[in-house]
N, C-alpha and C positions, 0 to 999 in steps of 0.2 A: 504494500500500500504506500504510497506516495502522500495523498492529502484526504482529508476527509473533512466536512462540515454540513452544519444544515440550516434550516431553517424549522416551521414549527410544519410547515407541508407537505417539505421533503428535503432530502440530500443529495450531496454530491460525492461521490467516492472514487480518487482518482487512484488506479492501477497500471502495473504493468504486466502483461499478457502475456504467454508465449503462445504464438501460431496454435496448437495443438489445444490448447485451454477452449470448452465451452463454455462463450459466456453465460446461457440460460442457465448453466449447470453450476458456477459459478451465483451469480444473483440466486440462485433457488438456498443454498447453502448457507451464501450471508444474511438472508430473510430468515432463515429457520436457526440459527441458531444466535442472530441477534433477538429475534422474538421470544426465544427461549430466556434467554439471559434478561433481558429487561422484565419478564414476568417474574424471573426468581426472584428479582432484586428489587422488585416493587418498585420499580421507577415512577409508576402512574397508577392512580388508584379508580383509571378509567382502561375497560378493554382496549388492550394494544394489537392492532395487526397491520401488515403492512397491505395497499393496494396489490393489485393483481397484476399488473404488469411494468415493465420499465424502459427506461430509455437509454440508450448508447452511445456514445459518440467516440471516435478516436481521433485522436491530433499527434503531431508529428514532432521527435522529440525536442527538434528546436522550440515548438512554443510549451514545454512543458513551464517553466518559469514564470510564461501568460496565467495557463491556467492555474497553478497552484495557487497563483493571485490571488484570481476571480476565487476558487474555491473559499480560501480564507478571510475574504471578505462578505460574505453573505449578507450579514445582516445590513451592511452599505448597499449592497445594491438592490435589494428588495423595499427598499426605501423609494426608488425608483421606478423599480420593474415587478409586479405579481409575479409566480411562479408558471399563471398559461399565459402570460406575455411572455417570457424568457422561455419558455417549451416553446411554443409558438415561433419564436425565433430562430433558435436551434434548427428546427423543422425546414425550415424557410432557409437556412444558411446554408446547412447540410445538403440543402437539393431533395428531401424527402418527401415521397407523396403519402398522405394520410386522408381518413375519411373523416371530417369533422365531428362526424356520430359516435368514433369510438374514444373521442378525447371528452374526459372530463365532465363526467355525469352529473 
């Protein structure tokens, strides 16, 4: 793990991969055993579960110093930008085609 941070809606978890690693397989792991661990430790004394699916991105190691930025600033920039503004952008930046219907019930 390289950087990690959140906000109260979601996070960002910056990694490094090797080719062979799946990432669903990957995500499904750190959902299940940070859920685990935050019900031990009574972190909230409201049901904890993570949403059902998640998002991707990879950048190139030159801008890792960008993003570890951005990650560790969260709470500056969410000052600025909601989290489906900034999803929404990603999307948009990335080249990604989505169907509005499955974002953000």
């Amino acid at each position: 793990m390289i950087a990690i941070n959140g906000v109260s809606d979601h996070i960002h978890i910056l990694i490094g991969m090797r080719p062979s690693c799946c990432l669903s397989d990957l995500v499904r792991e750190v959902k299940k055993s940070s859920n685990t661990f935050i019900k031990e430790q009574r972190f909230t004394k409201y049901q904890f579960g993570w949403q059902e699916g998640f998002g991707a991105f990879s950048y190139s190691h030159s801008s890792l110093d960008d993003v570890v930025n951005y990650i560790q600033n969260q709470k500056e920039h969410h000052k600025k930008a909601s989290f489906k503004e900034e999803y929404l952008l990603f999307l948009k930046r990335f080249n990604v085609d989505y169907k509005p219907d499955y974002l953000f019930d």
